[in-house]
C-alpha positions, 0 to 999 in steps of 0.5 A: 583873407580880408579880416584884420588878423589876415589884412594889410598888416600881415600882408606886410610882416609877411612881405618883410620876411619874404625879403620882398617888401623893403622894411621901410616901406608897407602895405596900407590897405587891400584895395581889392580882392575876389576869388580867383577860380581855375585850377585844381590845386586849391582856392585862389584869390586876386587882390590889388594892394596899396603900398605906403610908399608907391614904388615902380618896382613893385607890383600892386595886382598879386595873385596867392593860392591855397590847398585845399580845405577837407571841407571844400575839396575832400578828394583832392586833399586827401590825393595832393596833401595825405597820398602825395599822389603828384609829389612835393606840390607846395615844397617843390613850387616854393623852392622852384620860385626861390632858387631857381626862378631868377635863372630861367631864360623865360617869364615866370611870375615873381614870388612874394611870399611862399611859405609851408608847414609840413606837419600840417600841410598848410601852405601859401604862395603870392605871386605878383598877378599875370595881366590877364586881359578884359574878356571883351578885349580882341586886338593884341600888341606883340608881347600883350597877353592873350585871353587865359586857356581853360583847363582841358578847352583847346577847342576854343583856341583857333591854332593850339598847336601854336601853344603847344610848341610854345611850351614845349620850347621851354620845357626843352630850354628848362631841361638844358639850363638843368643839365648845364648846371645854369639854375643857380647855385642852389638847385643842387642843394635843394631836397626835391622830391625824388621821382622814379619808376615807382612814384612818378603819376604818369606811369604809375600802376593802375588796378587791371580791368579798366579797360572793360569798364571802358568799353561799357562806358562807350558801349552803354554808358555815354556812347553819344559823346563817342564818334562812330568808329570808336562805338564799332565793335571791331574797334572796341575789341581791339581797345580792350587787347592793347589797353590789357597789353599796356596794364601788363607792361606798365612795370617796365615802361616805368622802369625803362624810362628811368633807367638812363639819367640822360632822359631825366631832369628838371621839368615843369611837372604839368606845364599845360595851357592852363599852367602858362601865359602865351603872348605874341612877339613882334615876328608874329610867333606864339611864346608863353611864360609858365607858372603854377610850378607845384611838385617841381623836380627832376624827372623823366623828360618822357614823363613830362610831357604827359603833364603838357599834353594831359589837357590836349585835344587827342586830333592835335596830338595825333598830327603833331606828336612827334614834331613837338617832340623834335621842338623841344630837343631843338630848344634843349640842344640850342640851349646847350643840353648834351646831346641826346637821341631824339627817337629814343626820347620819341620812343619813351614819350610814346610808351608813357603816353600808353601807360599814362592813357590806361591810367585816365580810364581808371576814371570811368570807375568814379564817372561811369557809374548808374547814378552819373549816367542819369545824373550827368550823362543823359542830361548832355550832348556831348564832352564839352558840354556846360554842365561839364564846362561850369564844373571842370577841374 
């Protein structure tokens, strides 16, 4: 990143092509840089450059990532770029911040550069960087942003709900802009990948039997990360009944929440707390920016949610459910959305939810195995232990 051919130098023939760096000025140095981890799309880096010619208007901490080597992350290589498991992951964002970003009535980070090679799958994205806050920072001014969210670790939040609403609001204020035609005059024109019952990956087919590999798992595996009522064979033995029921239908819960168009439409295709900003407004009240936009596209409004709430504590999502629901219909009606039935949407999110939880079981295949019993397993005491913390997404 840092040698001469990836220097200042490229840096400025990139930012000139972009149309984001005016020719006569340039990037004369890299003050700074580190590896940025977090997330799972691939290896990131802060940097901080110096511009030949200091100008307000642009930002000099940008953030790029990166896929995936095949050396460094073979599985999420071969998932992201070689099966398209999640979509157009690069196209879509790419697009997402050229055509659409400057039309979205909430904060996204500004692009720099995006860039994409379809027949080798090598792409880059730079961004200018969020203002994450030191780590001992603890007192807040309104819109100051908050410490970054870990990928799965609402635990640690004080209120998650909070930020739950939070983006929920702007995935219903997206979903409206999309359905009134307010995304600008290219987002009609653009290629986006195109989402149905058969290729959407949070209510895609998964093999049958998961569901006894997970009670094994509970059963024999890891029962001390369970709670007791989850261990007790009544419960069990249900489990294993509707999860078997869930496998059947999962064709036609598919199908079902594609087959009205009222119910599909622009979504950030994973906007969960790691994927967002929050800040606080004067008011006191919680909002948030969204980034990481990859496989951005029109897609089942039910769907999506799944990609916000993927990463949610299960208690939250019991108690709040349907309320989150009804934020994001209020935020889309109030944003001009045409009118859609709320329990309808309830519904759908609700049948996804099934199928999308049948789907994460299947990884107890890969995590529920002799050799990750003694290696992992035994070793902690409980699902947010550090071993799994330090090594997570």
């Amino acid at each position: 990143f840092v040698s001469e051919e990836f220097g200042a130098a490229w840096l400025t023939d990139a930012l000139h092509r972009a149309g984001t760096l005016p020719r006569s000025n340039a990037v004369a140095r890299l003050v700074s840089w580190r590896r940025f981890e977090g997330g799972g799309s691939g290896p990131k880096v802060l940097f901080e450059v110096e511009y030949a010619s200091p100008d307000d208007k642009l930002d000099t901490k940008l953030f790029g990532k990166f896929p995936w080597t095949i050396d460094e992350n073979p599985q999420q290589k071969i998932m992201e770029q070689g099966q398209g498991k999640f979509g157009d992951c690069w196209g879509g964002e790419i697009n997402f911040y050229r055509f659409v970003s400057a039309h979205v009535t909430f904060p996204v980070p500004r692009l720099y550069f995006g860039d994409l090679n379809r027949e080798s799958n090598q792409a880059v994205i730079i961004n200018a960087a969020v203002p994450w806050p030191d780590a001992e920072k603890d007192d807040y001014a309104p819109y100051e942003v908050l410490p970054a969210c870990g990928k799965c670790e609402d635990y640690v939040l004080k209120s998650p709900s909070e930020y739950y609403f939070a983006i929920v609001r702007r995935q219903g204020t997206l979903a409206a802009l999309g359905k009134t035609g307010k995304l600008g005059p290219e987002a009609a024109k653009v290629q986006w990948y195109d989402y149905t019952s058969k290729n959407d990956t949070f209510c895609s087919f998964a093999m049958p039997g998961h569901e006894t590999a997970m009670r094994a798992f509970i059963e024999e595996t890891a029962p001390h990360i369970f709670p007791g009522e989850m261990r007790a064979g009544d419960w069990l033995d249900k489990f294993v009944v509707q999860m078997s029921a869930i496998s059947k239908a999962q064709p036609d819960i598919s199908k079902y929440i594609y087959q009205d168009d009222t119910y599909v439409g622009f979504q950030h295709q994973n906007g969960n707390t790691d994927n967002a900003y929050f800040y606080r407004t004067a008011a006191g009240a919680t909002e948030c920016g969204l980034l990481d936009w990859g496989s951005f596209a029109r897609l089942a409004f039910a769907s999506a949610f799944q990609g916000s709430f993927v990463s949610c504590l299960a208690e939250m999502l019991a108690e709040y459910d349907d309320r989150l629901v009804c934020a994001w219909a209020d935020a889309y009606h109030s944003n001009g959305g045409p009118p859609i039935d709320v329990e309808e949407l309830l519904l759908q999110y609700r049948l996804v939810t099934a199928v999308s939880t049948y789907g994460c079981i299947a990884g107890v295949r890969v995590f529920g195995t002799p050799e990750m019993k003694t290696g992992l397993w035994d070793k902690v005491d409980s699902w947010k232990a550090e071993p799994i913390r330090s090594n997570f997404g």
